[in-house]
C-alpha angles and dihedrals in degrees: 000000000000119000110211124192098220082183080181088070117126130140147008083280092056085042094054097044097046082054089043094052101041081048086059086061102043125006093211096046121139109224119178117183121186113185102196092060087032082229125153121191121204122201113177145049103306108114119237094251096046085057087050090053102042089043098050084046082061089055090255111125111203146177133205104246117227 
């Protein structure tokens, strides 16, 4: 699992299309996002920089939290 601050996370709308875009990656995927901590967590096969990607082409801009 890899665990993303997405900090531009606000709302039910910002929820649906992070889940949207790491889908288009990778279909089983499980994808938690929590919008108080502005934390996304990533189970699957996408690698870190392609959720980064995808996330930042959704207008999204991301970072793999350490």
């Amino acid at each position: 699992m890899t665990t993303f601050v997405v900090p531009d996370m606000s709302c039910g709308h910002c929820k649906a299309a992070v889940e949207k875009a790491v889908a288009k990656l990778d279909a089983q995927a499980r994808v938690t996002v929590d919008l108080d901590t502005k934390i996304v967590e990533v189970e699957g096969t996408p690698t870190p920089e392609a959720v980064v990607a995808a996330l930042d082409a959704e207008g999204y801009p991301a970072s793999v939290r350490a």
